[in-house]
C-alpha positions in Angstrom: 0.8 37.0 53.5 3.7 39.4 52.3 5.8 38.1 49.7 9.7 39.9 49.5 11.9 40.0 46.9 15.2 40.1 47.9 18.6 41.0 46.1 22.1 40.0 46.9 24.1 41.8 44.5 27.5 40.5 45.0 31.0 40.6 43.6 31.0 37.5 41.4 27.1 37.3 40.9 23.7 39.0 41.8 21.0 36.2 43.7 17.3 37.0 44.0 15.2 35.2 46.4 11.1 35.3 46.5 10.1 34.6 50.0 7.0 35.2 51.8 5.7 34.6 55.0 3.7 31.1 54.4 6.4 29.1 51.6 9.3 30.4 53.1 11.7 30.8 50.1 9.7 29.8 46.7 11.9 31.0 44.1 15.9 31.9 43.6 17.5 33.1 40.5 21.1 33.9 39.9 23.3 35.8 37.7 27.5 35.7 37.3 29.5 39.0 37.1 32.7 38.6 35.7 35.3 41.2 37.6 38.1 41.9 35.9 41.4 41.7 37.3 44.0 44.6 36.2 47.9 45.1 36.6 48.7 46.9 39.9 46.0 45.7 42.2 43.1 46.8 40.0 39.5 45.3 40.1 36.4 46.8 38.1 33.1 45.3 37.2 31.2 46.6 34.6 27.9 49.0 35.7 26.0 47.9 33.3 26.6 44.3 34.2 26.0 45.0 37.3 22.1 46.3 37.0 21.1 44.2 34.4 22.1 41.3 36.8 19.9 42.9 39.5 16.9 43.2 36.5 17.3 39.9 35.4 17.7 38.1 38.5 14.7 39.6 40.2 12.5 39.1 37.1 13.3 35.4 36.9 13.0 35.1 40.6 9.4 36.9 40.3 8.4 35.0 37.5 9.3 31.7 38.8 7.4 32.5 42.3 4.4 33.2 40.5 3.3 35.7 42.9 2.8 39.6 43.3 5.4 41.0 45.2 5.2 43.4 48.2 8.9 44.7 48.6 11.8 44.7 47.1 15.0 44.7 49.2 18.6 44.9 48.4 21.8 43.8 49.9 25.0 45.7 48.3 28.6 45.0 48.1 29.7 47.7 50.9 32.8 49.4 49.4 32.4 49.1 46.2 32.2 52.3 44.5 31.5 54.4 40.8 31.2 57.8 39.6 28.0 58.5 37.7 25.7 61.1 36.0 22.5 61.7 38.4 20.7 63.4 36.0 20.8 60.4 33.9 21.8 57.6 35.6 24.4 56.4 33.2 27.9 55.3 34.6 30.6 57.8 34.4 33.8 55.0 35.1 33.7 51.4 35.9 32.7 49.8 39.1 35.9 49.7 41.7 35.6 46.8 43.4 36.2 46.3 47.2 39.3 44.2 46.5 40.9 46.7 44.5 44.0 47.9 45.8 44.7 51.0 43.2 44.1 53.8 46.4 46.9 52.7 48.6 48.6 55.6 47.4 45.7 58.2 48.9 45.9 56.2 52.4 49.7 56.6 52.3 49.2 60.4 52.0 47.5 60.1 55.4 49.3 58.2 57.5 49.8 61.2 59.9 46.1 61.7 60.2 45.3 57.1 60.7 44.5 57.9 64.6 42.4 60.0 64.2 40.3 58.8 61.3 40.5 55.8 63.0 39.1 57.3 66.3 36.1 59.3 64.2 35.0 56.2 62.0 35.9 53.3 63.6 37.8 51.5 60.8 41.5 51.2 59.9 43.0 53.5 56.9 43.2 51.1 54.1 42.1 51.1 50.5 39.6 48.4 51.1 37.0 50.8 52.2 35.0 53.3 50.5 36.6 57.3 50.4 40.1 56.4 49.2 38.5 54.3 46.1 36.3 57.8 45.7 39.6 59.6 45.9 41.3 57.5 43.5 38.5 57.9 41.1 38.5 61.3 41.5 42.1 61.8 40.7 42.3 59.5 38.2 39.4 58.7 36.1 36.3 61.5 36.0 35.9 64.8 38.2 32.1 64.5 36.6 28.9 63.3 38.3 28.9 61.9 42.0 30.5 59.4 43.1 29.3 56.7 45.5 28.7 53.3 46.5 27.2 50.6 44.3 24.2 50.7 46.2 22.9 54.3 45.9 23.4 54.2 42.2 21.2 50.8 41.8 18.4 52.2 44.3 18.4 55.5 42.2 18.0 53.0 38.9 15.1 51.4 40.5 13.6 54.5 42.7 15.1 57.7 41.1 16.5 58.6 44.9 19.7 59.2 46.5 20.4 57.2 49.4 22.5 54.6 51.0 22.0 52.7 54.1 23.8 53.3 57.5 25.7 50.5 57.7 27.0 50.4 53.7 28.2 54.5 55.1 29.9 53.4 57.8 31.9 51.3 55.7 33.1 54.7 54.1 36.0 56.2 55.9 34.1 59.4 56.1 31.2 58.6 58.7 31.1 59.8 62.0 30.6 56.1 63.8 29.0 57.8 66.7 26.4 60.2 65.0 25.8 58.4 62.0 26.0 61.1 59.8 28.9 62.3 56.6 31.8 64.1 58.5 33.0 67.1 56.7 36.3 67.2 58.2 36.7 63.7 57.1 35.3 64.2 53.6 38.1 67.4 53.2 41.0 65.3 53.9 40.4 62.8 51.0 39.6 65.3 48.7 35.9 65.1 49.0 35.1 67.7 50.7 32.8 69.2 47.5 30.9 66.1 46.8 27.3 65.4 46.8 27.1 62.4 49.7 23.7 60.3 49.7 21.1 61.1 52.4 21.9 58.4 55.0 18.3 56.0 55.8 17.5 53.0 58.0 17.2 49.6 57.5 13.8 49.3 57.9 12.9 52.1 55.7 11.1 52.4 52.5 12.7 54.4 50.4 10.7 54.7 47.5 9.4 52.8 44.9 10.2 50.8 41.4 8.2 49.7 38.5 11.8 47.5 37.4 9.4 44.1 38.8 6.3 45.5 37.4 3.5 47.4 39.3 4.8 50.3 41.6 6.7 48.2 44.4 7.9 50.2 47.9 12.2 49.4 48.1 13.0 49.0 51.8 15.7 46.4 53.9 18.6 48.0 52.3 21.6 46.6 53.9 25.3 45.9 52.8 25.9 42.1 52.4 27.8 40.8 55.5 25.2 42.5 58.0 22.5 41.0 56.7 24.2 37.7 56.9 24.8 38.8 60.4 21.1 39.6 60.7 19.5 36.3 58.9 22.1 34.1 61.6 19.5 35.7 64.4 23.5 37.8 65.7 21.3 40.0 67.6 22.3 40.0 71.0 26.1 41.5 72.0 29.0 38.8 71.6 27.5 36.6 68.8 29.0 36.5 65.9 29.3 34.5 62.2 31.7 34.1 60.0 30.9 33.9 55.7 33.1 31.7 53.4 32.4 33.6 50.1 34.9 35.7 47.9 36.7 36.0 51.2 35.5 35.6 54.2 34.0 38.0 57.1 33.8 37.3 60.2 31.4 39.8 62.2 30.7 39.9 66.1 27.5 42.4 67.2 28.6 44.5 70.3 25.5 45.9 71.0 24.8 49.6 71.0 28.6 50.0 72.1 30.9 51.4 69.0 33.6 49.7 70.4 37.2 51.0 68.9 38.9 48.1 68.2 42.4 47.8 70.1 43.1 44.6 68.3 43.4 45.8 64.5 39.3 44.8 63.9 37.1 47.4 62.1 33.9 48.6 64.0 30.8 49.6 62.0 26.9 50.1 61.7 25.0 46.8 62.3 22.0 47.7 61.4 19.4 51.1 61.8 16.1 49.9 63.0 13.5 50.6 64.9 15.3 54.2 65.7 18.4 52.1 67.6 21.6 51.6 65.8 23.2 48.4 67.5 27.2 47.9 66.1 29.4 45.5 65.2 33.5 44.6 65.0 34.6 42.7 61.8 38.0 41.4 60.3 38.1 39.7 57.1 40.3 37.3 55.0 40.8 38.6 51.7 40.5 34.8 49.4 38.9 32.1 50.4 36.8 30.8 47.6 39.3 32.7 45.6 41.5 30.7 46.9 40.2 27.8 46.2 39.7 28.9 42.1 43.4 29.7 42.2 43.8 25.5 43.0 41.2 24.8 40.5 43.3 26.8 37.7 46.2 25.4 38.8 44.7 21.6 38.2 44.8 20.6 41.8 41.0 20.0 41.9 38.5 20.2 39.6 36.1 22.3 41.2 35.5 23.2 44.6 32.8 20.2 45.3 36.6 18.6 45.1 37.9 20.1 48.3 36.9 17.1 50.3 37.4 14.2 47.9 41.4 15.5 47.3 42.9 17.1 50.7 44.6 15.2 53.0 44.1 13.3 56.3 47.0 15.3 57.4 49.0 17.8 55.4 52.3 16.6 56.4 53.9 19.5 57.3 53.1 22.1 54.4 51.5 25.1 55.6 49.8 28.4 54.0 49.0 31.5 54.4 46.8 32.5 51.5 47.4 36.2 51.6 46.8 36.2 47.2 45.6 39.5 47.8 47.4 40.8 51.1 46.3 40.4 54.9 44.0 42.3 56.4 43.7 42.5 60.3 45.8 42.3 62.6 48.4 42.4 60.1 46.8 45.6 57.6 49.5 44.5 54.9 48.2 44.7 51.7 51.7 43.8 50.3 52.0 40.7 51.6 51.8 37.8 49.4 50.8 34.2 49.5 53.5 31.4 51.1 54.0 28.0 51.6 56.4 26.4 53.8 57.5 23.2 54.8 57.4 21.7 51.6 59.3 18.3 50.5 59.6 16.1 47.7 57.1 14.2 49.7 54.4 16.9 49.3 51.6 15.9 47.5 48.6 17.6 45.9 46.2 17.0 48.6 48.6 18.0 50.9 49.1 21.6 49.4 44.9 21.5 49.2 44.5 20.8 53.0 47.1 23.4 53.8 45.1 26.3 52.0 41.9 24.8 54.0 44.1 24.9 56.9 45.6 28.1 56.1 41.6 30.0 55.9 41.0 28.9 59.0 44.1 29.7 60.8 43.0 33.5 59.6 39.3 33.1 60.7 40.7 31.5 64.3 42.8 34.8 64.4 40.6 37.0 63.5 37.9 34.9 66.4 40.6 35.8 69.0 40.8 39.0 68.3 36.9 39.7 68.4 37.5 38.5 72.2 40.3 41.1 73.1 37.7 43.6 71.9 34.5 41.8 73.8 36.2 40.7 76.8 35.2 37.8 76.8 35.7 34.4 74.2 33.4 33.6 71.6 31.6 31.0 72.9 30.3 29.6 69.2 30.7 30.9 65.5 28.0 30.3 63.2 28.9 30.0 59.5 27.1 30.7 56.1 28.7 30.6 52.6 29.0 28.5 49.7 32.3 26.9 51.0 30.7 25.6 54.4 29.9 23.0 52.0 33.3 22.0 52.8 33.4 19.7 55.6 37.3 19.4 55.3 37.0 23.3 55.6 34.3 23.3 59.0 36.4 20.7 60.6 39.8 23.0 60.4 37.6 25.6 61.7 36.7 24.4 64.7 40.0 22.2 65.0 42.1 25.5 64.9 39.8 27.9 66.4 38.7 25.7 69.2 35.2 26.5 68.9 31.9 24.6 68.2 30.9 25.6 64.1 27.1 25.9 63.7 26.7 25.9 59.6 23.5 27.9 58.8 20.7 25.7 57.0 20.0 28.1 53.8 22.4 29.1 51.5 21.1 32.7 51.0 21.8 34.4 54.8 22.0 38.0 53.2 18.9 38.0 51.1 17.4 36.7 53.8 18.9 39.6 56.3 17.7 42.2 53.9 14.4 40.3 53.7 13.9 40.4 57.5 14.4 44.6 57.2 11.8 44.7 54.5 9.3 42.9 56.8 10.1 45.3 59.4 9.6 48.6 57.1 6.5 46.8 55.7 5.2 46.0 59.7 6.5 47.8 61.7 5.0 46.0 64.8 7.1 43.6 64.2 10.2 42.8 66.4 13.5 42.5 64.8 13.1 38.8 66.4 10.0 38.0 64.2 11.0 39.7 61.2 14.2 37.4 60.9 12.7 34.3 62.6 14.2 31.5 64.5 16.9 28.7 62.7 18.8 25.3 63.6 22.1 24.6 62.1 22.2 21.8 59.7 25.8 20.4 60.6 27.9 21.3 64.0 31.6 21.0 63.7 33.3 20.3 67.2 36.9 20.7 68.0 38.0 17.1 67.4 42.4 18.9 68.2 43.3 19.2 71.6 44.2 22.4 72.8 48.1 21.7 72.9 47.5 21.0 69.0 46.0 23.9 67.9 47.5 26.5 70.4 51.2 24.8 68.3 49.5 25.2 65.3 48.5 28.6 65.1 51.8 29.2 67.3 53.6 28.0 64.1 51.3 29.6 61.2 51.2 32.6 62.8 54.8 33.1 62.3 54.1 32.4 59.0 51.9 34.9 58.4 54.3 37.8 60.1 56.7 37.0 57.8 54.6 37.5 54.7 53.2 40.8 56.4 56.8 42.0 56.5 57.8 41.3 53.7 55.2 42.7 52.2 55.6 45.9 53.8 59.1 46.1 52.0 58.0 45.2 49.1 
């Protein structure tokens, strides 16, 4: 039997799951991370926060398994990026966190050149992703060290390498989609053009090895987070997709070994490298979802998010929100744009302002699920959901209300450990298929459209103009 240990290292808190062939998953252990939120869009998290979360968590997770471990795999953040000393190790600036939107001046410098960026990498100029945090650091903090993703300074922590996984790269800005390797010409135009870039592996590779869990244990399944949730929910064949109700939520579509470019404002990426193929996939994502929901818990409207259900409203009588607290992302790309509600009376209640955020989530999900069809050609037939917040069932049911499409809740709560797990099988096995490393799954709840069609076509008819008119007036802000 092979026994995995697999990390999620995620914005607001590192999970590490024990899980082996025989037991399935026999130990989980978590830590918080506390991001701090700054003046002017910033978000940082603290380095050292972030590997002693990885250390702890894994320790307790090994120690309550009570069993030697085989592997150790690790699912990263994505765009998350620090400068750092790799002759030491030791952090050189604070963690920039995927949210932050400090580097929107760097992508307005290169407006002229979005096409063709956009054409070369598949993604959409915008200071979500990797190079323009790099540039910002750059410019503004330390011209010291290297400067990468989250995930090659933790792997050189725990291995001594330098590396980062295909599909964490190609959430970069300066990744050739097609070739899968650092694009030079890309690099130069944020100002990169002299930096040291990780060497660029496979899923399914070991990379080395760590003695952080004790004996000297192979590191393989490296994976940023939202593919190996897209991975774990068995996406592997072109036109499934699932959507994750986390910090925000991401909804991702595989397209097969097709790099499709996006005509519909979606970002295309790396899936996954295994097995020598390099399947892809399109993604669009909703800034704050369980943020979201903390902003009503801080406001008093519920107490905590096991609330959601207990407070909305049957109906929410005519308020309606967009949720953009951090800005929109596609179609509208308007990191601006700020939250709204409308439709508001004296007769608006609490739990109708809750049900309207719900509402307001999904509305942006069902969007997003349309356009993943422009770009496939065909509607998504189904959309599988993981996440702490498809605890929700107030949440679900908007889902598939709005978005007119059958919800499949995945039964575990830990779909990217598990995806990284399933790449650590593979490295370890390599017989295996990528269908037996993840394994087979039933959903624990489906959510039917309950709406007719009329409804929700009116509905998002209506909340979509919403959401153009925060996107423009965010762009003249």
């Amino acid at each position: 039997m092979t026994a995995i240990l697999a990390i999620d290292q995620g914005t607001s808190g590192t999970k590490a799951i024990v899980v082996d062939d025989a037991d399935g998953t026999v130990a989980i252990a978590e830590e918080t991370i506390c991001p701090a939120y700054l003046a002017g869009g910033g978000v940082e998290q603290d380095p050292h926060e972030l590997l002693d979360s990885v250390l702890e968590a894994g320790r307790r997770a090994i120690s309550a398994a009570g069993r030697p471990i085989d592997c150790v795999a690790l699912a990263n953040q994505g765009e998350t990026v620090l400068a750092w000393d790799p002759r030491t190790g030791a952090p050189l600036s604070p963690a920039i966190v995927w949210q932050d939107r400090r580097a929107e001046s760097v992508c307005r410098e290169l407006t002229a050149h979005a096409a063709r960026i956009a054409r070369r990498t598949g993604l959409v100029l915008d200071p979500y992703f990797s190079a323009p945090k790099m540039a910002w650091l750059r410019r503004n903090v330390t011209r010291e060290g290297v400067v990468t993703t989250t995930d090659t300074w933790l792997v050189h922590q725990l291995t001594g390498e330098f590396v980062t996984d295909a599909a964490t790269a190609s959430r970069s800005l300066i990744l050739d989609l097609d070739s899968v390797t650092w694009d030079g010409e890309l690099a130069d135009l944020f100002g990169l053009e002299e930096e040291r870039l990780p060497r660029v592996v496979a899923g399914d590779e070991i990379v080395g090895t760590t003695r952080a869990f004790g004996g000297d244990i192979p590191v393989a399944g490296l994976i940023v987070d939202q593919q190996a949730a897209l991975l774990a929910e068995n996406c592997l064949e072109p036109g499934t997709a699932k959507c994750t109700y986390g910090t925000g939520a991401f909804l991702l579509a595989n397209t097969g070994r097709n790099a499709v470019r996006s005509a519909a404002g979606l970002t295309t990426s790396v899936a996954w490298r295994i097995a020598g193929q390099t399947p892809y996939c399109v993604d669009g994502q909703v800034y704050t979802v369980a943020s979201a929901v903390r902003w009503l818990r801080d406001l008093g409207l519920i107490r905590s998010a096991t609330d959601l259900d207990a407070v909305a409203a049957a109906d929410a009588g005519g308020a309606l929100c967009v949720p953009a607290f951090a800005g929109l992302a596609a179609p509208w790309w308007a990191p601006q744009a700020a939250a709204s509600f409308t439709g508001l009376t004296l007769a608006t209640r609490r739990e109708h302002l809750v049900l309207a955020v719900l509402q307001g989530v999904a509305a942006q999900v069902a969007e997003l699920c349309s356009l993943v069809a422009a770009d496939l050609g065909r509607p998504l037939t189904r959309l599988r959901a993981d996440g702490g917040l498809t605890q929700s069932a107030t949440l679900m049911q908007a889902q598939a209300d709005i978005g007119q499409i059958p919800v499949d809740i995945y039964p575990h709560a830990h779909a990217t450990p598990l995806g990284a797990a399933a790449l650590a099988r593979r490295a370890l096995d390599p017989t295996l298929s990528l269908e037996e490393a993840v394994g087979d799954w039933q959903p624990a709840t489906v959510y039917e459209p309950r709406w007719s069609p009329d409804r929700a076509e009116e509905f998002r008819t209506t909340w979509a103009q919403a959401a153009a008119a925060c996107a423009d007036k965010g762009e003249h802000t």
